[in-house]
C-alpha positions as CSV (number, residue, x, y, z in Angstrom):
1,X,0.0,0.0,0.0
2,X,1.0,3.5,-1.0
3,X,1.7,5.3,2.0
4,X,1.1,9.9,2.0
5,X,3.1,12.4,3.5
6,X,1.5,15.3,3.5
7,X,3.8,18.6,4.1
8,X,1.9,21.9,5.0
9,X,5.0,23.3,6.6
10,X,6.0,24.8,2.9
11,X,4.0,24.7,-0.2
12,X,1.1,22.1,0.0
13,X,3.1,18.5,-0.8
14,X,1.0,15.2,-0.8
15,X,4.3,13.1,-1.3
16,X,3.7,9.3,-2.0
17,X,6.5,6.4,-1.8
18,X,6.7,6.7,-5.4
19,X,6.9,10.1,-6.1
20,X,4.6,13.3,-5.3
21,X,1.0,13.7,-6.4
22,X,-0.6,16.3,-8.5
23,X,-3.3,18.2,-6.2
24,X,-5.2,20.3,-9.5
25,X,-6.7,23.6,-8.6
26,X,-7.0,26.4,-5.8
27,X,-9.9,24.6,-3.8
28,X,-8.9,21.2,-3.9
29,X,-5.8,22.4,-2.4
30,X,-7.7,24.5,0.4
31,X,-10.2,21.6,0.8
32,X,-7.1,18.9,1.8
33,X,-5.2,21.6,3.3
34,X,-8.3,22.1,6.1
35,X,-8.9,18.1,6.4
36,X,-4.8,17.4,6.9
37,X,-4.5,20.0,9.5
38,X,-7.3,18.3,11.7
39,X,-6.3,14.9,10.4
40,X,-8.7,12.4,12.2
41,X,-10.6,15.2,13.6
42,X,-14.3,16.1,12.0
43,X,-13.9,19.1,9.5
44,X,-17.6,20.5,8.9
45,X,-18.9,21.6,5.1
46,X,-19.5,24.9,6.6
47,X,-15.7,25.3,7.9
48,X,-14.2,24.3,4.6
49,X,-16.8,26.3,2.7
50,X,-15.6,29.1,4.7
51,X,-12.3,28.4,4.4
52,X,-12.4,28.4,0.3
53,X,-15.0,31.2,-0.2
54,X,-14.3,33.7,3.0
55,X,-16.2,36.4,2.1
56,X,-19.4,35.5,-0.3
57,X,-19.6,31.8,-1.0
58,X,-21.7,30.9,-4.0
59,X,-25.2,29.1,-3.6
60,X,-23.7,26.2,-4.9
61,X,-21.0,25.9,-2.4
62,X,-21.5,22.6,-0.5
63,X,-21.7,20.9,-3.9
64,X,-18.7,22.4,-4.8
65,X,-17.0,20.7,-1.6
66,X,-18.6,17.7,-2.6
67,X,-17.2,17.6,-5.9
68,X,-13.7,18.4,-4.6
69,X,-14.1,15.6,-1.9
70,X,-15.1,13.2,-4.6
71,X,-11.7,14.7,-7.2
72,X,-9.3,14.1,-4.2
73,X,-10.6,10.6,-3.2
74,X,-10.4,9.7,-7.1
75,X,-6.8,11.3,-7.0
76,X,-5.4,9.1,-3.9
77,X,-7.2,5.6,-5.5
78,X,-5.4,6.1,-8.5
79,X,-2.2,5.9,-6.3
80,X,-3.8,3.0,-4.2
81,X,-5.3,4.7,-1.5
82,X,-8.6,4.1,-0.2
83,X,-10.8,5.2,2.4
84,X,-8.9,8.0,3.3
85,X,-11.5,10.7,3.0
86,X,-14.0,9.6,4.9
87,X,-17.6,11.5,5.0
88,X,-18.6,11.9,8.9
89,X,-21.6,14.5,9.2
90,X,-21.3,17.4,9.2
91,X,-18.9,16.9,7.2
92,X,-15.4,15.0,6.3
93,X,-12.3,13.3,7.8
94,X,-8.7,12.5,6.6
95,X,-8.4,9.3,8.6
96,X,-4.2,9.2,9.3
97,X,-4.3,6.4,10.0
98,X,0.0,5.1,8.6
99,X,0.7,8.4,6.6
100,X,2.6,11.2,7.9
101,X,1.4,14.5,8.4
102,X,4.8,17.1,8.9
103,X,2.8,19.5,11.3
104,X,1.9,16.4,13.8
105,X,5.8,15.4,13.3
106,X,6.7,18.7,14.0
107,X,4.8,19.0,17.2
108,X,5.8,15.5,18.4
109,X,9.4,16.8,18.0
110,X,8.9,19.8,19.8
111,X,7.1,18.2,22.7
112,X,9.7,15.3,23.1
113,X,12.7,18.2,23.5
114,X,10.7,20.3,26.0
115,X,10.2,17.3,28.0
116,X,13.8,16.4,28.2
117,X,14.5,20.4,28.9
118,X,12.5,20.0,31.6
119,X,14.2,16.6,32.5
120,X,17.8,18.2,32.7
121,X,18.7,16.3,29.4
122,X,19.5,19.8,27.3
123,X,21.9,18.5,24.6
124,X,18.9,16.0,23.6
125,X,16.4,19.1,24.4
126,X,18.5,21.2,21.7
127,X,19.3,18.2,19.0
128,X,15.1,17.4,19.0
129,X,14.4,21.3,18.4
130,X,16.6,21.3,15.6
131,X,14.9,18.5,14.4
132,X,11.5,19.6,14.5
133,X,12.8,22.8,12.8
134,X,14.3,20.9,9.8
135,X,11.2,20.0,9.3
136,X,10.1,22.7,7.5
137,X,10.7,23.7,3.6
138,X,9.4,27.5,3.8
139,X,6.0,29.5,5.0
140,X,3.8,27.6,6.1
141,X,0.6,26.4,3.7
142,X,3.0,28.9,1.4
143,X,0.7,29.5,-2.3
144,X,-2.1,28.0,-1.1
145,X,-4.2,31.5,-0.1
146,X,-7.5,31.7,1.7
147,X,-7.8,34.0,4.9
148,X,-8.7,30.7,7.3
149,X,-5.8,29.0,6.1
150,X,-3.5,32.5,6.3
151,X,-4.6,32.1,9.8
152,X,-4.0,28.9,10.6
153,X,-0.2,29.5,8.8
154,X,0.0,32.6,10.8
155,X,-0.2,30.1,14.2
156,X,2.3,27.9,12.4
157,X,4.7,30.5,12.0
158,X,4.6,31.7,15.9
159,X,4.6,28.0,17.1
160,X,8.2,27.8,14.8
161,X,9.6,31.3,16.5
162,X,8.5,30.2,19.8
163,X,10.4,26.8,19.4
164,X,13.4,28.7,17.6
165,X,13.5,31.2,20.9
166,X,13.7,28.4,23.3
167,X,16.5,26.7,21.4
168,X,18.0,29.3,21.5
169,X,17.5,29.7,25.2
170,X,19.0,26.3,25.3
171,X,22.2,26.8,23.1
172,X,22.8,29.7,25.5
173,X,23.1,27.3,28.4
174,X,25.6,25.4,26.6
175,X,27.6,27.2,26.4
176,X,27.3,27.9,22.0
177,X,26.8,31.6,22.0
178,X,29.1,32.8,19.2
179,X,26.7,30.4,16.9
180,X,23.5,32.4,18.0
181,X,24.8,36.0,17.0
182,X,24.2,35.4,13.2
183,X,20.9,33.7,13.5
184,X,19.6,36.0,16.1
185,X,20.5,39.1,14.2
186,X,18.8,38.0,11.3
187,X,15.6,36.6,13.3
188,X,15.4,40.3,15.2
189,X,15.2,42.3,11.9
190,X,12.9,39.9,10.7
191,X,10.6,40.0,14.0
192,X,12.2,43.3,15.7
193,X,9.3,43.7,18.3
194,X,9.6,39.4,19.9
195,X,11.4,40.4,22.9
196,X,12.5,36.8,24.2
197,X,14.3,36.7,20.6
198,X,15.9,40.1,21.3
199,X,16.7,39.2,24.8
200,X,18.9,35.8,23.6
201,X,20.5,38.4,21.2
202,X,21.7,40.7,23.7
203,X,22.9,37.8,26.3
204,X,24.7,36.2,22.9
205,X,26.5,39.2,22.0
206,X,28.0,40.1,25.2
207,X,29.1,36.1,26.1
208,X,30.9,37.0,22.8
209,X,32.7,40.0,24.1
210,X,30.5,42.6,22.1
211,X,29.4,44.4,24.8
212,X,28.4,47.8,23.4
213,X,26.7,45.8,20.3
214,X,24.2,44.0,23.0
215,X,23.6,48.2,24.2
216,X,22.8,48.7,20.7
217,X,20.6,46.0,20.4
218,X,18.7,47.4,23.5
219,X,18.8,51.2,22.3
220,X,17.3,49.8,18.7
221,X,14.5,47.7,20.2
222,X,13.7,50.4,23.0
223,X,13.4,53.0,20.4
224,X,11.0,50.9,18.0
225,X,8.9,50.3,21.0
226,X,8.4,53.7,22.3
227,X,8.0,55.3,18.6
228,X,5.6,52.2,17.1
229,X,3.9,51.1,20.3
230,X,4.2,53.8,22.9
231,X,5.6,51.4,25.7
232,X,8.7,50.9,27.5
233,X,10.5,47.0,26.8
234,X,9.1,44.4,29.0
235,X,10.8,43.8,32.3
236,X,13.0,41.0,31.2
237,X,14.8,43.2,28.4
238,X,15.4,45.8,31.0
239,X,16.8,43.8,33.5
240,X,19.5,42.5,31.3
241,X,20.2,46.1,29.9
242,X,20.9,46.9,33.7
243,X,22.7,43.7,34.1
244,X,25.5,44.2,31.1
245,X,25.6,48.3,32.2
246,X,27.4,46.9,35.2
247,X,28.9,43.8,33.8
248,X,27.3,41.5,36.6
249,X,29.0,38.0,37.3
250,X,24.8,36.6,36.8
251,X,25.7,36.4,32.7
252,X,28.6,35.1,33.1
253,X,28.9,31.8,30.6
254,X,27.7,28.3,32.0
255,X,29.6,25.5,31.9
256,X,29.2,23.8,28.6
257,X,27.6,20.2,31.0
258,X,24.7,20.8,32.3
259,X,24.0,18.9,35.5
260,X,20.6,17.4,34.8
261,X,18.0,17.9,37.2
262,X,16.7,14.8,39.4
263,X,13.7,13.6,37.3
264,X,11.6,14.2,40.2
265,X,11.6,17.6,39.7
266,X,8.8,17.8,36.7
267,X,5.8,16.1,37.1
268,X,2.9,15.9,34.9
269,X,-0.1,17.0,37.0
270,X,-2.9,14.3,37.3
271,X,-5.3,16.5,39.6
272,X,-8.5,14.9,38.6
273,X,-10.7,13.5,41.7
274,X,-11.9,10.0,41.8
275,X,-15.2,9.5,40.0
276,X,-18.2,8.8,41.3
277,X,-19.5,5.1,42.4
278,X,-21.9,3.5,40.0
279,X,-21.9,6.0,37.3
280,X,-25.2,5.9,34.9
281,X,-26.6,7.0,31.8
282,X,-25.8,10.7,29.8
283,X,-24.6,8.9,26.8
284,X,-25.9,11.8,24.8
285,X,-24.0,14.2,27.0
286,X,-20.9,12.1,26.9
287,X,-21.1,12.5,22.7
288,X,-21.2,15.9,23.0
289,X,-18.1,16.6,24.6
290,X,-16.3,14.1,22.6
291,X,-16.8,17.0,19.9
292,X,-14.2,19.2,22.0
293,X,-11.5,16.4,20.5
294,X,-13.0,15.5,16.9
295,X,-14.4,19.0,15.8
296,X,-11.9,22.0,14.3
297,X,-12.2,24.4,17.0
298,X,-10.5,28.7,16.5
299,X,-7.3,28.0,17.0
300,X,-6.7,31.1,18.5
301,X,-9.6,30.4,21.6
302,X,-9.3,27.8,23.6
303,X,-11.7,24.8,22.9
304,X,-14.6,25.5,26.4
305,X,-17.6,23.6,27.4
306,X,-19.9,24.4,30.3
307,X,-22.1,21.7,32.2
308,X,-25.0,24.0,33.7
309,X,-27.9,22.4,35.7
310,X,-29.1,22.8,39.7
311,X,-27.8,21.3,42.7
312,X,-26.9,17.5,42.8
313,X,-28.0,16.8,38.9
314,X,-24.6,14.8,38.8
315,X,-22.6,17.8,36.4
316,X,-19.0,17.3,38.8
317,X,-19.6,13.4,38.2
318,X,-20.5,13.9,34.2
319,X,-17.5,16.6,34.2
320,X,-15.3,13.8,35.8
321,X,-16.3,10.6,34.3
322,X,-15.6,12.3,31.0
323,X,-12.5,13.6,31.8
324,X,-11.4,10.2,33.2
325,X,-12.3,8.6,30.2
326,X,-9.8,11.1,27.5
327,X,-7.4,11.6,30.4
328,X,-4.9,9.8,28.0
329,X,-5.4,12.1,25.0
330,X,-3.4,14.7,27.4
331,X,-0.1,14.4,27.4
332,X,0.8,17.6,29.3
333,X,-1.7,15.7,32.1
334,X,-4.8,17.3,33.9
335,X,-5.7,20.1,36.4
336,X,-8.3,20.0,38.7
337,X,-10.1,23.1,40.9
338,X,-13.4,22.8,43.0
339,X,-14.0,27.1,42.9
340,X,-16.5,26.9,45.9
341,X,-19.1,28.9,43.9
342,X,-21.7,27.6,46.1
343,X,-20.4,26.7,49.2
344,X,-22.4,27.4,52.3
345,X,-19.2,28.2,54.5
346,X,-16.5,29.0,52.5
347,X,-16.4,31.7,49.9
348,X,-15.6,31.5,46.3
349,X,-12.0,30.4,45.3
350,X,-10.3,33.5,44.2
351,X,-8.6,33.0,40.6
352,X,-5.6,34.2,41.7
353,X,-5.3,31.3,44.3
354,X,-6.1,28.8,41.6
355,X,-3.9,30.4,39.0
356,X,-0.8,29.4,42.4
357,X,-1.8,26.1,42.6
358,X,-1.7,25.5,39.0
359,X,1.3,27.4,38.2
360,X,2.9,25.2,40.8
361,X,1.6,22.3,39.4
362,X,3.4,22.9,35.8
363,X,6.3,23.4,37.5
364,X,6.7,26.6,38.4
365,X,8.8,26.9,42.1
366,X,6.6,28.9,44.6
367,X,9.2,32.0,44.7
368,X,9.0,32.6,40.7
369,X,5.0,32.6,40.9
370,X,4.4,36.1,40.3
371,X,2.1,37.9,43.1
372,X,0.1,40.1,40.3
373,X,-3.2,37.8,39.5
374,X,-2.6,39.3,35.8
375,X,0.8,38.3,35.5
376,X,-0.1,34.7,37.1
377,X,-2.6,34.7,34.5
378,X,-0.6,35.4,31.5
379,X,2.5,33.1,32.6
380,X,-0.4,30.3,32.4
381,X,-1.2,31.3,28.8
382,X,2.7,31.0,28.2
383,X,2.8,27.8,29.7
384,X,-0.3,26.1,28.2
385,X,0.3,27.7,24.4
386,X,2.2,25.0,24.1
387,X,1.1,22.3,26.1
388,X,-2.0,19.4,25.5
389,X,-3.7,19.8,28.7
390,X,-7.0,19.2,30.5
391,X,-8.7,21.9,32.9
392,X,-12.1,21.1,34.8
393,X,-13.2,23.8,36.6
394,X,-16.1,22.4,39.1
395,X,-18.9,24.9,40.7
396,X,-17.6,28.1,38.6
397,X,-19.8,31.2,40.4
398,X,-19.4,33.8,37.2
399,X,-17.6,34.0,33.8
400,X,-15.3,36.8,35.9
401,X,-14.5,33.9,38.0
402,X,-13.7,31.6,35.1
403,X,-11.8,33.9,32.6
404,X,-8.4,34.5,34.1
405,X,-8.3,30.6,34.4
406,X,-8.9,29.9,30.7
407,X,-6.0,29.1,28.1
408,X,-5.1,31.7,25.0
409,X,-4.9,29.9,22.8
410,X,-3.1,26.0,21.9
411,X,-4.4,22.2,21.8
412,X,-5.8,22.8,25.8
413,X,-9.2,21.9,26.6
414,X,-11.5,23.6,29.6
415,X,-14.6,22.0,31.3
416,X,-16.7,23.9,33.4
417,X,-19.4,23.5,35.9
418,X,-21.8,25.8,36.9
419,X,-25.3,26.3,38.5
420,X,-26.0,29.8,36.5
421,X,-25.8,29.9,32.6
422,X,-22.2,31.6,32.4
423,X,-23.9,34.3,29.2
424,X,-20.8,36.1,29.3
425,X,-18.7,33.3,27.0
426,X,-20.8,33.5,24.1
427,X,-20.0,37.2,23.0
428,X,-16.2,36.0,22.9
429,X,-15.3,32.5,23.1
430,X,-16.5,29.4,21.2
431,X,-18.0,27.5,23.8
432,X,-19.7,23.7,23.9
433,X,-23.0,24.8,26.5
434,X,-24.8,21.2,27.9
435,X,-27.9,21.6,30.3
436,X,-28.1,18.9,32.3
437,X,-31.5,17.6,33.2
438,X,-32.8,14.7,35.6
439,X,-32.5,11.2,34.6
440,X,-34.3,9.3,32.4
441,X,-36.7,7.0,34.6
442,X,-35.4,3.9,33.5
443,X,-31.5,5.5,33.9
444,X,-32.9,6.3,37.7
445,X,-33.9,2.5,38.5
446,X,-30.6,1.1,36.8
447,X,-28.7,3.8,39.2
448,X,-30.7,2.4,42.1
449,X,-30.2,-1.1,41.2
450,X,-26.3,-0.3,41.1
451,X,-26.3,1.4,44.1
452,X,-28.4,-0.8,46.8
453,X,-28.0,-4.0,44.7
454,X,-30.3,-6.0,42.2
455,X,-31.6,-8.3,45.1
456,X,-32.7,-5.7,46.7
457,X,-35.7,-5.1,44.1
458,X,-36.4,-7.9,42.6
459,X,-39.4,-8.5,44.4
460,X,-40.7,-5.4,44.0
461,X,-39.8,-3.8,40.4
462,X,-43.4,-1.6,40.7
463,X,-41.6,0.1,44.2
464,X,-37.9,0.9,42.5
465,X,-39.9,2.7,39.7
466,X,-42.1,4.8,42.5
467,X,-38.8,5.2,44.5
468,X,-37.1,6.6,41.1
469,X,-40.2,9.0,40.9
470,X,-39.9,10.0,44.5
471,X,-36.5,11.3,44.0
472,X,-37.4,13.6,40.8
473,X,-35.1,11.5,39.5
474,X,-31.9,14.0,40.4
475,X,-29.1,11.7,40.9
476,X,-28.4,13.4,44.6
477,X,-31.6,12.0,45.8
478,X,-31.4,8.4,44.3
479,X,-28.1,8.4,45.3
480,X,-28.8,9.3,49.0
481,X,-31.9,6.6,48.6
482,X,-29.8,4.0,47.1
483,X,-26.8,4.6,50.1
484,X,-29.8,4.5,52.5
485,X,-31.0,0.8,51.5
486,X,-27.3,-0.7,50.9
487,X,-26.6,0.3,54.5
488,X,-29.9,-0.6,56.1
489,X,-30.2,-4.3,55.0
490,X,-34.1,-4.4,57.2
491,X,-35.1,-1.3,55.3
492,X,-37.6,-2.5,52.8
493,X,-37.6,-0.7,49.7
494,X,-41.9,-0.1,50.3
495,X,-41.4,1.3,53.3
496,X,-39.1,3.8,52.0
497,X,-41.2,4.5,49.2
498,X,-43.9,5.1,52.2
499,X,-42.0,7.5,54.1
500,X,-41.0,10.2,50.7
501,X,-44.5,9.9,49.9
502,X,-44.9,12.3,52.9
503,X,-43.9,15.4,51.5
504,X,-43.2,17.3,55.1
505,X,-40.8,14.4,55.9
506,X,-39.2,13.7,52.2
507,X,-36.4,16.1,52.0
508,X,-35.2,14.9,55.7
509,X,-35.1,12.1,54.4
510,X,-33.4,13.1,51.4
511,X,-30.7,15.4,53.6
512,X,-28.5,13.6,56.1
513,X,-26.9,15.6,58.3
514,X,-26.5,19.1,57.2
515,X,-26.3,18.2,53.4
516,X,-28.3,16.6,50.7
517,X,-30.7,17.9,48.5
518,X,-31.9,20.4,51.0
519,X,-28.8,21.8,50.9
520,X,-28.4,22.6,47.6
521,X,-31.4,24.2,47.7
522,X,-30.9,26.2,50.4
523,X,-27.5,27.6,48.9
524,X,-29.0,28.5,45.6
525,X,-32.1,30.3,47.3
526,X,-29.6,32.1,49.5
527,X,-27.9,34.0,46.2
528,X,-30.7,35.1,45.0
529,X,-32.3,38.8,44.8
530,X,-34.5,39.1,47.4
531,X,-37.5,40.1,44.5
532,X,-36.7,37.0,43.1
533,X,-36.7,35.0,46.1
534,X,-39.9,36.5,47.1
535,X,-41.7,35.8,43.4
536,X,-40.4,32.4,43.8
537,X,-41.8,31.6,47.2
538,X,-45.3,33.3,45.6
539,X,-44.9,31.2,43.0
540,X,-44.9,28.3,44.3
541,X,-48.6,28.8,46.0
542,X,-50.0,28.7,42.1
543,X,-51.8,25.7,41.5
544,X,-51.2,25.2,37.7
545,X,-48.8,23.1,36.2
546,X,-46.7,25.9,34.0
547,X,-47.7,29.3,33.9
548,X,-46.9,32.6,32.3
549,X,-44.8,35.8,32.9
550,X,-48.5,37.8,33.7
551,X,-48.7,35.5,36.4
552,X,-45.5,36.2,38.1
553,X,-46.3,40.1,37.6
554,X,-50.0,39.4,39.3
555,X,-48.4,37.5,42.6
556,X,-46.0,41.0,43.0
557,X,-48.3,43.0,41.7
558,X,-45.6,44.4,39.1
559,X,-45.3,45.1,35.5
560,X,-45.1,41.9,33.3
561,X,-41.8,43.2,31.9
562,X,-40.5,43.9,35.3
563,X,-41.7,40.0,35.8
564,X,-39.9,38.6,33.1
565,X,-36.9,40.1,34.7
566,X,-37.0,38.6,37.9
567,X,-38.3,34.8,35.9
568,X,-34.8,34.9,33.8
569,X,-32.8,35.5,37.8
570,X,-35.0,32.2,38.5
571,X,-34.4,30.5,35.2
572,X,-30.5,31.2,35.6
573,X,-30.3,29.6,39.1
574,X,-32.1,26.2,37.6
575,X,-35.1,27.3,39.5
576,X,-37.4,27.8,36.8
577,X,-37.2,25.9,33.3
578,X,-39.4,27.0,30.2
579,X,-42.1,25.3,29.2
580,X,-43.7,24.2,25.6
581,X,-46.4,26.9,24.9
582,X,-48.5,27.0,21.6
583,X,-47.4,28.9,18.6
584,X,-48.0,32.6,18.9
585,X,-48.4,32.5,22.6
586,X,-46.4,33.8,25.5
587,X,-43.9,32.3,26.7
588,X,-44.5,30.0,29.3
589,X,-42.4,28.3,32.4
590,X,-42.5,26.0,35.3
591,X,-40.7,24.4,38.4
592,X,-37.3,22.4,37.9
């Protein structure tokens, strides 16, 4: 079997074992461009329409991509290779599968030297970045044009400078400064206002006894800043402007051996809590955030899904299960914060104590954590642009809570939980929303059945549905129920049935201790407006299965748009869900 190598990093090359192939036109070309850069990942018709017609696509566009599918599949059997291009609604996938793609190879490189930098090993660290930089021929996606795909060769291009900084970084340490001076000289005119590059420059050119050059280089970059930018050069610039005015023993050469560093020193964070016993049903839910690996997501946002739903639905054990399940898709390993967003004692986890516990946790030393919560913030950015890992952020209170925790950009993913719908991410970010409702009646018995045991019910299938029922199916209750009968072997499952049937003794039966599902509720009354809470508790006397907004402005005696108002507080604490009303009518809503 023929077997590709598709180069991107360059001029579009599909290169075969027996010579390269012929890709014929502008949008074939954009077409496999899009579908190699997310190999085995979902592209949709939409994104590769987009990416070939960015401005007014015709009305025949999807057919278009059709046909070029179909032109490229015909073009890769006729060099014995089928089922490459796969068709996956909504849209197509380049299944890898044994062909090489240069921009995975490139990455791969680059990650295996920054884990042995961070390992001590530096002359390995050094020989894989130059490796991964041979890799490329040219520009990146060079004459193949198309605004997406100028972006996504724009991201290319400052993943290669970043990796050509840190080698340089590295060289540095060994020692091979008089090698740097050419390189960097050319690399600053090219990209004068990168200030790591500059800042390599500098340190190069006075290890090599060019003192009043490194000034120079200082002057020259100062002066560019001020006139184009209006801002001074960042602090790491000016501290080594300060450090060559006095010829500080700090930049004097390394040795050219590096000690390594014992490999206990880097550890790949694996912060995720154990799940939950007994874990049932949201296979739909689970689907859904499988998208956040398979789908194309902006490169330059971080891929972001929320789990929103009230108190004890099971979104920490959805949030959790998943993550355990793809915990192996991230390399760069997994952090974990609970952000207290509802807890009755404590307040809410500030983001700049999170942002010190996850800074430490990629290997940043306590002393070097900055103490501004912006700088912590951006040094994470730094850190994950170029890392693969996996953030679940549990009980998030508000997106002002959430956003200095979220990555800039790179192959990162971010799961949150919330009680409120977190509006705030749709203006800017491209985020995957779930709502998490109750379980499924049948998923509430099969949870109950896992929890107390199948011989518990057996004798009495009618009662395990009436318990299920009992419980509004929210998996706190059954889960409460179902610990209640696996540790009370005389409790019969009727009479338990018998005592939630009382409603004034249900939810003490439901909340041990001082927890439960009572609560949950009671911390999610507790935020809310005090008109809310009282249209709420009003509310709650109507005798109607749904009603509408009129009705909320008739128990206050307000205006119906002042009503709606205070409905959308209820509906964003999970208080309030809408309800199905008939076409033309108002809208209408009812109890969770």
């Amino acid at each position: 079997m023929n077997r590709f190598v598709f180069r991107l990093l360059g001029p579009l090359l599909v290169q075969a074992d027996d010579g390269p192939l012929r890709i014929n036109g502008r949008r074939q070309a954009t077409v496999l461009a899009m579908l190699v850069l997310y190999a085995d990942r979902v592209v949709s018709v939409d994104t590769l329409v987009d990416a070939v017609w960015p401005d007014s696509p015709p009305a025949t566009a999807r057919n278009q991509i059709a046909i070029c599918v179909a032109t490229l599949r015909k073009t890769f059997k006729q060099a014995g290779v089928t089922d490459l291009l796969i068709t996956s609604p909504p849209g197509y996938l380049l299944a890898k599968g044994e062909h090489r793609v240069d921009v995975q190879e490139f990455l791969e490189r680059a990650d295996q030297g920054r884990d042995a930098a961070r390992h001590g090993r530096t002359e390995e660290a050094c020989t894989l970045f130059e490796e991964a930089l041979s890799i490329w021929r040219g520009s990146a996606l060079d004459e193949t044009p198309g605004s997406r795909l100028e972006a996504e060769a724009t991201r290319l291009e400052q993943m290669r400078l970043t990796l050509i900084e840190e080698r340089a970084g590295l060289m540095l340490q060994l020692g091979r400064h008089r090698a740097l001076t050419g390189e960097l000289t050319e690399l600053v005119a090219r990209h004068p206002l990168r200030e790591q590059c500059r800042e390599h420059l500098m340190l190069a050119l006075y290890r090599s006894g060019q003192r009043a050059e490194a000034l120079d280089v200082f002057l020259a970059g100062r002066r560019l800043l001020t006139e184009q930018l209006g801002i001074e050069p960042g602090p790491g610039l000016r501290q080594l402007h300060d450090l060559i005015l006095r010829d500080s023993p700090e930049l004097t050469r390394p040795p050219a051996v590096v000690t390594p560093a014992p490999a206990a020193v880097h550890t790949i964070p694996a912060q995720l809590p154990a799940g939950v016993m007994a874990f049932t049903g949201r296979q739909r839910e689970m689907a859904s955030l499988d998208r956040l690996l398979k789908e194309p997501y902006n490169p330059h946002t971080p891929a972001l899904a929320t789990i929103v739903g009230v108190g004890g639905v099971g979104k920490t054990a959805l949030a959790v299960h998943w993550a355990s399940q793809v915990a192996d898709q991230f390399p760069d390993g997994q952090l974990f914060a609970d952000l207290r967003g509802y807890d009755e004692e404590q307040a809410p986890v500030s983001p700049a104590a999170v942002l010190d516990r996850f800074l430490r946790a990629l290997g940043i030393a306590a002393p070097q954590v900055p103490a501004d919560p912006d700088e912590r913030a951006s040094l994470l950015r730094s850190l994950l642009s170029t890392r693969k890992t996996l953030i679940v952020l549990d009980n998030v209170r508000s997106f002002h809570q959430l956003r200095p925790l979220l990555p800039g950009a790179g192959r990162s993913v971010v799961l949150a939980t919330s009680r409120e719908n977190l509006g705030d991410l749709t203006g800017d970010y491209t985020a995957l929303s779930i709502r998490l409702r109750m379980l499924e009646p049948t998923e509430a018995t099969a949870l109950l059945i896992k929890l107390a045991g199948a011989d518990r019910f057996g004798s009495d299938p009618v009662a395990v549905e009436q318990l299920g029922a009992l419980c509004d199916c929210l998996p706190l209750a059954l889960r409460i129920a179902g610990a209640r009968l696996a540790a009370k072997p005389n409790l019969s499952v009727r009479s338990l049935v018998e005592r939630l049937r009382d409603h004034r003794s249900r939810l003490d039966v439901l909340s041990p201790g001082e927890g439960g599902v009572r609560a949950g509720f009671r911390l999610t009354y507790r935020d809310l407006p005090a008109e809310a809470a009282r249209m709420y508790r009003r509310l709650g006397l109507l005798r109607t299965a749904d009603f509408a907004a009129w009705a909320g402005a008739a128990v206050l005696d307000t205006t119906v748009w002042h009503a709606e108002e205070l409905i959308d507080h209820l509906v964003d604490a999970q208080l309030l869900e809408g309800a199905e009303a008939a076409p033309g009518r108002a809208a209408r809503y009812r109890f969770q």
